[in-house]
VOLOVO-117425 format. One record per atom (N, C-alpha, C): x, y, z; chain; residue number from 1; atom name. Coordinates in steps of 0.05 Angstrom, whole numbers, plus 5000, padded with zeros to 4 digits. Layout:
VOLOVO-117425
<rec X="X" Y="Y" Z="Z" gudo="A" vonu="NUM" zafi="CA"/>
...
This chain:
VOLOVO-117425
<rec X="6990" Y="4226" Z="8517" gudo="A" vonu="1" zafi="N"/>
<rec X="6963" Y="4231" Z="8508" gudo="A" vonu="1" zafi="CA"/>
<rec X="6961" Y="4224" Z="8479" gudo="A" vonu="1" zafi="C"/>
<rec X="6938" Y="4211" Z="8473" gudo="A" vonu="2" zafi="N"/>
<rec X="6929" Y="4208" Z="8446" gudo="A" vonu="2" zafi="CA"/>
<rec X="6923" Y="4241" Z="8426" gudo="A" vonu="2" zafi="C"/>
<rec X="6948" Y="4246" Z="8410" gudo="A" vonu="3" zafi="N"/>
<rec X="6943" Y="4271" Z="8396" gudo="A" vonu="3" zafi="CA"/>
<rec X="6916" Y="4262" Z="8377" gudo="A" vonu="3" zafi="C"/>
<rec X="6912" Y="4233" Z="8368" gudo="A" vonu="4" zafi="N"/>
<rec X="6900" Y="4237" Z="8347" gudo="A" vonu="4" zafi="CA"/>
<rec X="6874" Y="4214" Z="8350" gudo="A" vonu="4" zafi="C"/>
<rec X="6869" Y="4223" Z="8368" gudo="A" vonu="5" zafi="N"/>
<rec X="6842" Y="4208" Z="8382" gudo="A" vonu="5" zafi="CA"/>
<rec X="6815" Y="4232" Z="8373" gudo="A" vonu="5" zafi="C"/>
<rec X="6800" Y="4221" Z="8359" gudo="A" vonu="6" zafi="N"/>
<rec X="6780" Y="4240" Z="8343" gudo="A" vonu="6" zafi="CA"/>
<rec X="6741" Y="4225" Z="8343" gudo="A" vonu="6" zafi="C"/>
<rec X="6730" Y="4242" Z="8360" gudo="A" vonu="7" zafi="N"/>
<rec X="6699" Y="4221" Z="8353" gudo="A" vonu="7" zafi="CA"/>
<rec X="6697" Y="4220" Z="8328" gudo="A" vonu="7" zafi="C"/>
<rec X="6672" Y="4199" Z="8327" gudo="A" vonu="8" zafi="N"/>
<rec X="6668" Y="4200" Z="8284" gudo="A" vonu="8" zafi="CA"/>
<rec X="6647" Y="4216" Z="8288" gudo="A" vonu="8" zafi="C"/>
<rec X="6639" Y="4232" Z="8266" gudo="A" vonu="9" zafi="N"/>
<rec X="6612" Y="4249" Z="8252" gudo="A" vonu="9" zafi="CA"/>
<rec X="6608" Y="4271" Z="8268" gudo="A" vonu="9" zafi="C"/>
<rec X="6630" Y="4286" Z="8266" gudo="A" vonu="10" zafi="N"/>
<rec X="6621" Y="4313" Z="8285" gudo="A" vonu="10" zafi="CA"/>
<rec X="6632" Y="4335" Z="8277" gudo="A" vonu="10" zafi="C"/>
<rec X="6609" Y="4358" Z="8283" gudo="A" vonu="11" zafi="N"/>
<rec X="6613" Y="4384" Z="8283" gudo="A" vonu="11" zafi="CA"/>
<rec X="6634" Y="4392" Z="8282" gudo="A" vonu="11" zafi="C"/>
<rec X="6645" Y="4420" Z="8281" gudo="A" vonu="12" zafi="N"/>
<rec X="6673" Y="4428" Z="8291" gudo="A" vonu="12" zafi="CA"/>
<rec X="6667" Y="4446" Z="8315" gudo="A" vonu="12" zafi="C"/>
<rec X="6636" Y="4455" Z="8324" gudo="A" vonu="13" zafi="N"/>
<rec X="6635" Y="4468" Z="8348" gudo="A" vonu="13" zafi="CA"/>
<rec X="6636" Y="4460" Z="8369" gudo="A" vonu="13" zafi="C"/>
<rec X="6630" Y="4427" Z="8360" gudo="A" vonu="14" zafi="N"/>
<rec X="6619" Y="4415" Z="8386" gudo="A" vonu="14" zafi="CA"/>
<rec X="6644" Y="4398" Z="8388" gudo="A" vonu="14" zafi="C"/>
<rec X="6660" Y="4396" Z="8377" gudo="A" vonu="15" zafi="N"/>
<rec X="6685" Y="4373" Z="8382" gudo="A" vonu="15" zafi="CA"/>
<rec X="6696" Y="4381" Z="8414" gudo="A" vonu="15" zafi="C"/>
<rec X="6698" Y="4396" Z="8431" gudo="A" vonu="16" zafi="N"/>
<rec X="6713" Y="4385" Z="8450" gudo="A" vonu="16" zafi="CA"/>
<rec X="6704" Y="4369" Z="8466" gudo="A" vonu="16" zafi="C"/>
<rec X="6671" Y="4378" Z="8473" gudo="A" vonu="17" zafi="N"/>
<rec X="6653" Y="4374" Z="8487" gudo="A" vonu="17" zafi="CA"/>
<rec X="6651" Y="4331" Z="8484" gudo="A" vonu="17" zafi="C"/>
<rec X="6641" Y="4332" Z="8448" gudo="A" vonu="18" zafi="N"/>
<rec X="6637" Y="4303" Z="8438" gudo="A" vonu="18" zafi="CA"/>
<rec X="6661" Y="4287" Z="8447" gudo="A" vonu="18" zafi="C"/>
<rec X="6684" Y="4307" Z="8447" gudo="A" vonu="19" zafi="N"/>
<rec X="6709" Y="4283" Z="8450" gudo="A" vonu="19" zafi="CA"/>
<rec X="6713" Y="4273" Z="8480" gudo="A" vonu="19" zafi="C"/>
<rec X="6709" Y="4298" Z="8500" gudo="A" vonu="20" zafi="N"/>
<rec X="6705" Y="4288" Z="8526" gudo="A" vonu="20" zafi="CA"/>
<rec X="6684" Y="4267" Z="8535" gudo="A" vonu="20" zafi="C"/>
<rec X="6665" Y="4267" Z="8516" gudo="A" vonu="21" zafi="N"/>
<rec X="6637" Y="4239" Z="8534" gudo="A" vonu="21" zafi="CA"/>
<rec X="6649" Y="4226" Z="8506" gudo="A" vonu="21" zafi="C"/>
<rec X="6656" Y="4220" Z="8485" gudo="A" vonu="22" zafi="N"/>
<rec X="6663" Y="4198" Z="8479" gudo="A" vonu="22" zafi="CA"/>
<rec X="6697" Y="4180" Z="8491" gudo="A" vonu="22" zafi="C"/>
<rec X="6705" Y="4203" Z="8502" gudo="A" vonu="23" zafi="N"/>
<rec X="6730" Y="4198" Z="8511" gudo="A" vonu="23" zafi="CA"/>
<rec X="6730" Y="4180" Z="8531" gudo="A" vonu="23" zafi="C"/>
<rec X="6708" Y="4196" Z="8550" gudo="A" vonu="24" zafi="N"/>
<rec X="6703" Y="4188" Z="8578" gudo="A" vonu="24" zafi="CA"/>
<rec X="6690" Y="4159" Z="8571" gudo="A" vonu="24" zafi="C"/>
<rec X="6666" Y="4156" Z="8564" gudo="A" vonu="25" zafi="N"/>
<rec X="6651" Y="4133" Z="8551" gudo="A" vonu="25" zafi="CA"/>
<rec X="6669" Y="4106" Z="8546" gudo="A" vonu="25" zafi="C"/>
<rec X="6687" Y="4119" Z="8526" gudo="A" vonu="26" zafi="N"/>
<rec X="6714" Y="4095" Z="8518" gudo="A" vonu="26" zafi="CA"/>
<rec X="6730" Y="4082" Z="8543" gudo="A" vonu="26" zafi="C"/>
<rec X="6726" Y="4096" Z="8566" gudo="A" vonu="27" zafi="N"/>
<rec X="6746" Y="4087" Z="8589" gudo="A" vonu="27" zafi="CA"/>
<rec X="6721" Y="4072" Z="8600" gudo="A" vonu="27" zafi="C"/>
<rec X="6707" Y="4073" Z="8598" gudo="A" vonu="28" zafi="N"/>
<rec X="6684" Y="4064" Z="8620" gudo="A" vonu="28" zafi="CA"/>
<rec X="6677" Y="4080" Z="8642" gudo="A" vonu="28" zafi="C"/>
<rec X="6682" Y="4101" Z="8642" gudo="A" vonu="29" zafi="N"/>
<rec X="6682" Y="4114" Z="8671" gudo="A" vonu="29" zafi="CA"/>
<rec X="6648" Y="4135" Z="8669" gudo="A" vonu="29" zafi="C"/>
<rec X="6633" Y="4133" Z="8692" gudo="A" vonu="30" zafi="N"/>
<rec X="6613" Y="4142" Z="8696" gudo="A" vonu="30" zafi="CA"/>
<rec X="6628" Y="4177" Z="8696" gudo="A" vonu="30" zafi="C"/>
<rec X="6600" Y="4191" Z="8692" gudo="A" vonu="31" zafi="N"/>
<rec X="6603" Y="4223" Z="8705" gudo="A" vonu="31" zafi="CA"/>
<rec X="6616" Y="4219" Z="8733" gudo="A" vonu="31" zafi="C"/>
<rec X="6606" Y="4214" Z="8748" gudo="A" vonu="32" zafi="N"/>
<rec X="6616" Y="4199" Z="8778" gudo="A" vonu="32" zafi="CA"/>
<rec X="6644" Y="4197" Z="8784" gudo="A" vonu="32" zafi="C"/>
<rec X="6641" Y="4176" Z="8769" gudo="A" vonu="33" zafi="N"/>
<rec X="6678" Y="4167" Z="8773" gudo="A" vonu="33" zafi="CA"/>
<rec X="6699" Y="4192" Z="8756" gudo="A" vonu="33" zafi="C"/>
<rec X="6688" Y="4199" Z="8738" gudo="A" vonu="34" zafi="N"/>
<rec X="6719" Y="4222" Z="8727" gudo="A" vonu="34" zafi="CA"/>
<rec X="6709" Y="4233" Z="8746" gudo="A" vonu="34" zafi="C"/>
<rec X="6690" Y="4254" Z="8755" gudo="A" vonu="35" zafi="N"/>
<rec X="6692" Y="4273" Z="8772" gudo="A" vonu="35" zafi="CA"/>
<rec X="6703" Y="4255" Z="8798" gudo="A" vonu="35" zafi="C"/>
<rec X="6707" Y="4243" Z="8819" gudo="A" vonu="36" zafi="N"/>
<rec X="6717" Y="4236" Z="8829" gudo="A" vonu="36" zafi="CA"/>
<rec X="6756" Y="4229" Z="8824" gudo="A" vonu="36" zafi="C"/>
<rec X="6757" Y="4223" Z="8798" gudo="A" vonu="37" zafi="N"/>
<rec X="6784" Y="4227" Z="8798" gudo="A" vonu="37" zafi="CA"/>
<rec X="6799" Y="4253" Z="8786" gudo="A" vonu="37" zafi="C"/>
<rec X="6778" Y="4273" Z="8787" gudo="A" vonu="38" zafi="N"/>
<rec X="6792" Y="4296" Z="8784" gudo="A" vonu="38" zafi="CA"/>
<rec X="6785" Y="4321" Z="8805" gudo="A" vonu="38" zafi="C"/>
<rec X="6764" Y="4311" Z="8819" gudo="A" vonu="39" zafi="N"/>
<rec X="6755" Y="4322" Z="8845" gudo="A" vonu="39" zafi="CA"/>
<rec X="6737" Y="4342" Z="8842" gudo="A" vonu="39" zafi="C"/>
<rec X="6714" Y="4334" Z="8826" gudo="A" vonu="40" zafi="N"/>
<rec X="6703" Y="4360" Z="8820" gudo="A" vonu="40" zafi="CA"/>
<rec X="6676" Y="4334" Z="8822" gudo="A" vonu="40" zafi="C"/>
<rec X="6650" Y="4350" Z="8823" gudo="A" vonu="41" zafi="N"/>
<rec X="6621" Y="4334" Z="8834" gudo="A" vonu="41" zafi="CA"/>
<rec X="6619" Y="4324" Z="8808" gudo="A" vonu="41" zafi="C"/>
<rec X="6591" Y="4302" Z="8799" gudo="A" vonu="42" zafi="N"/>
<rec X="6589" Y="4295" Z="8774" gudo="A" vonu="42" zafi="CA"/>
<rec X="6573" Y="4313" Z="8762" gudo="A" vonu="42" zafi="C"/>
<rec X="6558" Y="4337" Z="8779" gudo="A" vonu="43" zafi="N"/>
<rec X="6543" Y="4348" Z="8765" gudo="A" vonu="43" zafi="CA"/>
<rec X="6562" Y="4370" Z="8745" gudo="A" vonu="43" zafi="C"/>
<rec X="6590" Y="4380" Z="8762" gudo="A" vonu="44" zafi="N"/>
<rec X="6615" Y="4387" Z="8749" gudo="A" vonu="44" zafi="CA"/>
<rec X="6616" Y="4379" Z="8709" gudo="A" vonu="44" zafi="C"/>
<rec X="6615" Y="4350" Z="8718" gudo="A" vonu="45" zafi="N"/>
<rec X="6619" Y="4342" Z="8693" gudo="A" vonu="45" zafi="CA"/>
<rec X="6598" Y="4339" Z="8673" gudo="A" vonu="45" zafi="C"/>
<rec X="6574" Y="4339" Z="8681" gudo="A" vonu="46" zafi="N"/>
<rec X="6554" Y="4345" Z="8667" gudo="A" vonu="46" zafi="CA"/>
<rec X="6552" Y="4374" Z="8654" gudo="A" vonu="46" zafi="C"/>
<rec X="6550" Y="4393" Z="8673" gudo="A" vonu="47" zafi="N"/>
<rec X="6556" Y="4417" Z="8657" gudo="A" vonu="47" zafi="CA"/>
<rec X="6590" Y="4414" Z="8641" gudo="A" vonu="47" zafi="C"/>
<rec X="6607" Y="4405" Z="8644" gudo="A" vonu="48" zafi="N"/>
<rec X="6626" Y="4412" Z="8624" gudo="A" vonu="48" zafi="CA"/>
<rec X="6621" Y="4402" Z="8586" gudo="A" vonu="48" zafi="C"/>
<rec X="6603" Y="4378" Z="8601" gudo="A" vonu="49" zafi="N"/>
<rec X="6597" Y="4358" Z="8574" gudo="A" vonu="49" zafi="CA"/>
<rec X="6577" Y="4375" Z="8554" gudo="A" vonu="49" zafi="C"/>
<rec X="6555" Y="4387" Z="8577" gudo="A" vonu="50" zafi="N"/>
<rec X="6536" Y="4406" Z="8558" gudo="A" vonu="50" zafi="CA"/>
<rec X="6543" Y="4431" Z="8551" gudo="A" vonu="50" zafi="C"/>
<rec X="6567" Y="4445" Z="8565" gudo="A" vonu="51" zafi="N"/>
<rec X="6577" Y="4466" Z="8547" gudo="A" vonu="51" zafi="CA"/>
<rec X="6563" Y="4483" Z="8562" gudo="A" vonu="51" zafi="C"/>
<rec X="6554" Y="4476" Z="8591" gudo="A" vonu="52" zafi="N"/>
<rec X="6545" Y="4505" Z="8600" gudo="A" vonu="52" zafi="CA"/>
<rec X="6565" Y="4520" Z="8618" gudo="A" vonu="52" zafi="C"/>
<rec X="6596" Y="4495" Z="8628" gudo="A" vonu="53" zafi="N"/>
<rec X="6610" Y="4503" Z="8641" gudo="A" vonu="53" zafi="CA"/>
<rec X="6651" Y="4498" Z="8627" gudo="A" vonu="53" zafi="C"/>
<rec X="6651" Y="4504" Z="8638" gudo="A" vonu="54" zafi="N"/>
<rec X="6687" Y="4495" Z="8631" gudo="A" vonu="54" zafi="CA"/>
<rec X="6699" Y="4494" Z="8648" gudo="A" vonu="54" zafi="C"/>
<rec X="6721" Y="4474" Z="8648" gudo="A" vonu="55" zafi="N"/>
<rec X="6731" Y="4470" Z="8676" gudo="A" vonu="55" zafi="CA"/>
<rec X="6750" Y="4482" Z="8675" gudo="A" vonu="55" zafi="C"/>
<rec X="6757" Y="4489" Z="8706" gudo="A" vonu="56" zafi="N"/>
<rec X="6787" Y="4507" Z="8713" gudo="A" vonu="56" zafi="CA"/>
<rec X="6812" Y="4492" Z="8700" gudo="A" vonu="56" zafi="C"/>
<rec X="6835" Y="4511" Z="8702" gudo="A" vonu="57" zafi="N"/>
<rec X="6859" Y="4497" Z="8680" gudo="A" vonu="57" zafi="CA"/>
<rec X="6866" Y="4480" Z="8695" gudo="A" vonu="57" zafi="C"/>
<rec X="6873" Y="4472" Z="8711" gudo="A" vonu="58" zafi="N"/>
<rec X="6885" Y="4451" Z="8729" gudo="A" vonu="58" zafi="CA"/>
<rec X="6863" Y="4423" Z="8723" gudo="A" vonu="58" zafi="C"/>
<rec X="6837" Y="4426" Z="8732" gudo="A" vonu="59" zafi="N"/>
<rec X="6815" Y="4412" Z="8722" gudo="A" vonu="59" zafi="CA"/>
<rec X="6816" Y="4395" Z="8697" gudo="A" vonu="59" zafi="C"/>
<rec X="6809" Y="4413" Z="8676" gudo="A" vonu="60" zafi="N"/>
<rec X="6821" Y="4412" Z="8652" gudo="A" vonu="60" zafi="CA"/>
<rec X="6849" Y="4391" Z="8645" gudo="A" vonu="60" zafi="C"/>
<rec X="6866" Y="4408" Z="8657" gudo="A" vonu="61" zafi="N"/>
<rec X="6889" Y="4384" Z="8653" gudo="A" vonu="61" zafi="CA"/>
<rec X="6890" Y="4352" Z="8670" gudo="A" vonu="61" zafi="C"/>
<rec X="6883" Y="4355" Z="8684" gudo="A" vonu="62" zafi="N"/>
<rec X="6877" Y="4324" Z="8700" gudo="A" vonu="62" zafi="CA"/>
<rec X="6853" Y="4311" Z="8672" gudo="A" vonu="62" zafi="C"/>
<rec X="6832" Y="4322" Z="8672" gudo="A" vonu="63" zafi="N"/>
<rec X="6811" Y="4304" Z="8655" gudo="A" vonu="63" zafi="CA"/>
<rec X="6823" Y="4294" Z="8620" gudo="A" vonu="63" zafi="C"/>
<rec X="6842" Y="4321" Z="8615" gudo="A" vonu="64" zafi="N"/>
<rec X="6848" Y="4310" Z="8587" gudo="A" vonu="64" zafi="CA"/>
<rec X="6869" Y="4293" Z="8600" gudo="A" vonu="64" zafi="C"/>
<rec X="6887" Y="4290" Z="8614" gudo="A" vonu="65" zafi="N"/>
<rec X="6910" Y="4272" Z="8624" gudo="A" vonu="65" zafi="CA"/>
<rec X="6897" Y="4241" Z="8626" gudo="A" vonu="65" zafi="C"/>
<rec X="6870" Y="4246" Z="8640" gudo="A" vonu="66" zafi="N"/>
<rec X="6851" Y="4214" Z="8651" gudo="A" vonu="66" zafi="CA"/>
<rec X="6841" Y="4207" Z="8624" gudo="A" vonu="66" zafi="C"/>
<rec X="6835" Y="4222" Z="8604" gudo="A" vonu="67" zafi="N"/>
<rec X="6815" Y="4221" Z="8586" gudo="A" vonu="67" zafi="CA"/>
<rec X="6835" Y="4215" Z="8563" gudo="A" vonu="67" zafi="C"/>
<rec X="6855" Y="4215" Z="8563" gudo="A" vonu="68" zafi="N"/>
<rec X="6875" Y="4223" Z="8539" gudo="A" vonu="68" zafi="CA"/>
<rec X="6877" Y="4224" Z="8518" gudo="A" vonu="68" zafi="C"/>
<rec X="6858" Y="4260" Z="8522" gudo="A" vonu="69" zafi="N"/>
<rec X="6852" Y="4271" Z="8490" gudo="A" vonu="69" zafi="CA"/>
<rec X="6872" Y="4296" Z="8502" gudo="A" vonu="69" zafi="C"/>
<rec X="6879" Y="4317" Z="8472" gudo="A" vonu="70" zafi="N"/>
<rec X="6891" Y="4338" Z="8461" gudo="A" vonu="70" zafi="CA"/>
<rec X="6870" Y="4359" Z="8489" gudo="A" vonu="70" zafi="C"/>
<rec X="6891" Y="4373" Z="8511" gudo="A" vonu="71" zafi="N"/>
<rec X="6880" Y="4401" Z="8516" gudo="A" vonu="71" zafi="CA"/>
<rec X="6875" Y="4422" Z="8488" gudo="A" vonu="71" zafi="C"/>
<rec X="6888" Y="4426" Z="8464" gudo="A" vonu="72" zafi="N"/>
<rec X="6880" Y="4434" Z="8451" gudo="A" vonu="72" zafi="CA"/>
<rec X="6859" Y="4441" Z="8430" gudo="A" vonu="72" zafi="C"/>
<rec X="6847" Y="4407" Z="8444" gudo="A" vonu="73" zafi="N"/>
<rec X="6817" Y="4412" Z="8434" gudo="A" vonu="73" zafi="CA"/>
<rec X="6789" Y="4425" Z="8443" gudo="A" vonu="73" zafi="C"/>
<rec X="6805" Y="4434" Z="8469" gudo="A" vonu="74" zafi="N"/>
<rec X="6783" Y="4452" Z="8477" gudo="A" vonu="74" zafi="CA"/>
<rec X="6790" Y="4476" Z="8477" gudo="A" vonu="74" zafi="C"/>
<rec X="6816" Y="4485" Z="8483" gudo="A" vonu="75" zafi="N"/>
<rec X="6828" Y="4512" Z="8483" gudo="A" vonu="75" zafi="CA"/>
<rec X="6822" Y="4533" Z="8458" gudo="A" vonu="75" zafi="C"/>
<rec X="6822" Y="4513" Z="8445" gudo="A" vonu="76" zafi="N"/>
<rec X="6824" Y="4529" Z="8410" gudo="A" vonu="76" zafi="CA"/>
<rec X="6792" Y="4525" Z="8401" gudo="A" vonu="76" zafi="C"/>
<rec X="6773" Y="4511" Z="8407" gudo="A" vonu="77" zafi="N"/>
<rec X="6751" Y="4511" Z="8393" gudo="A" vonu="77" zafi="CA"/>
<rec X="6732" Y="4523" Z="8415" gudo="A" vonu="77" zafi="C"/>
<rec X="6745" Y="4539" Z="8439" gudo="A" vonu="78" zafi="N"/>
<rec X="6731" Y="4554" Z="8454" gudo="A" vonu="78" zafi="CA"/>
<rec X="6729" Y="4578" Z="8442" gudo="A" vonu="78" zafi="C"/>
<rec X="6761" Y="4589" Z="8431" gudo="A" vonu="79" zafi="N"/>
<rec X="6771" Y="4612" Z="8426" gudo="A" vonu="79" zafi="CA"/>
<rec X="6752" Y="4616" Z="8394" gudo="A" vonu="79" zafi="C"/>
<rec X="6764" Y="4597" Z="8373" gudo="A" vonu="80" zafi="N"/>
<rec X="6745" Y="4589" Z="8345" gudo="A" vonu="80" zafi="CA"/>
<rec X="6714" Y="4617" Z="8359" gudo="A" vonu="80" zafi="C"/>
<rec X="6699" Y="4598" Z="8379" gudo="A" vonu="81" zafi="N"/>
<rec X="6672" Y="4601" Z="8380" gudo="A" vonu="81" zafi="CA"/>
<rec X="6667" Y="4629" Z="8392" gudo="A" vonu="81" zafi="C"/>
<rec X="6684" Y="4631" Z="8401" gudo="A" vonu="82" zafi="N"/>
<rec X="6690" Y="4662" Z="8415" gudo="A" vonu="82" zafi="CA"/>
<rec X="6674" Y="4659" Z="8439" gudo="A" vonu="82" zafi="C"/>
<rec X="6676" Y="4644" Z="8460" gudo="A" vonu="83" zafi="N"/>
<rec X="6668" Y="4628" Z="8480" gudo="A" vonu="83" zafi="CA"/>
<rec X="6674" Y="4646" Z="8507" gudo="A" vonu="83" zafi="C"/>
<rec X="6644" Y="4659" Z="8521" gudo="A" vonu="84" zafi="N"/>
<rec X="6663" Y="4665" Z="8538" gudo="A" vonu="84" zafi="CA"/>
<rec X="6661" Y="4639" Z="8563" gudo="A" vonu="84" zafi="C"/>
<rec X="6677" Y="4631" Z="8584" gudo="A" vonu="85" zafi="N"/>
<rec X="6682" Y="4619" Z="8592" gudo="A" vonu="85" zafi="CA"/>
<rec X="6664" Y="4619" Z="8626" gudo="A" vonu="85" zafi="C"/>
<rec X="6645" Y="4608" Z="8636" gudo="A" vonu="86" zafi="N"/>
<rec X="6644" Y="4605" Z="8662" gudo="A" vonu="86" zafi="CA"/>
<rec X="6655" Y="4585" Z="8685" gudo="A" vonu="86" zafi="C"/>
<rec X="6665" Y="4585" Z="8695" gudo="A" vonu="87" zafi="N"/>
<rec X="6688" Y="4561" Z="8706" gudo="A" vonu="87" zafi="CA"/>
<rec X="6669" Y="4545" Z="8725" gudo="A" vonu="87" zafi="C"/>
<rec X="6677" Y="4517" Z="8728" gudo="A" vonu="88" zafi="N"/>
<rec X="6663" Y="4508" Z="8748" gudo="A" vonu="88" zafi="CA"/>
<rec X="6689" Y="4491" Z="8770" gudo="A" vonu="88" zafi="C"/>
């Protein structure tokens, strides 16, 4: 995984969220297609991008694995926000 893969001009609340659709974006892959390669709907991934959902840990680890950004960047700027979590 890219430890040091970072969007430009962003928040520190919103970084996990920005790094996942710029992540995703950088591969070329539609909502569609990650959710298909991590098995979750695209609407899945829509709510993870808007921050109304978070994905389960297993989830989670496949997308940062496809996406290859830092799990840390969501783990810790969930916790930062004092986030509580609804899983999708």
């Amino acid at each position: 995984m890219n430890d040091n893969y970072k969007p430009k001009n962003e928040k520190p609340k919103d970084t996990d969220r920005k790094y996942m659709i710029e992540a995703r974006k950088n591969k070329k892959l539609t909502q569609s297609e990650l959710g298909a390669l991590v098995g979750v709907s695209s609407n899945c991934i829509t709510q993870y991008e808007k921050n109304v959902r978070f994905p389960k840990p297993n989830i989670l680890l496949k997308i940062c694995k496809i996406l290859e950004i830092d799990i840390k960047l969501f783990l810790f700027t969930n916790i930062i926000n004092n986030k509580k979590m609804a899983y999708c």
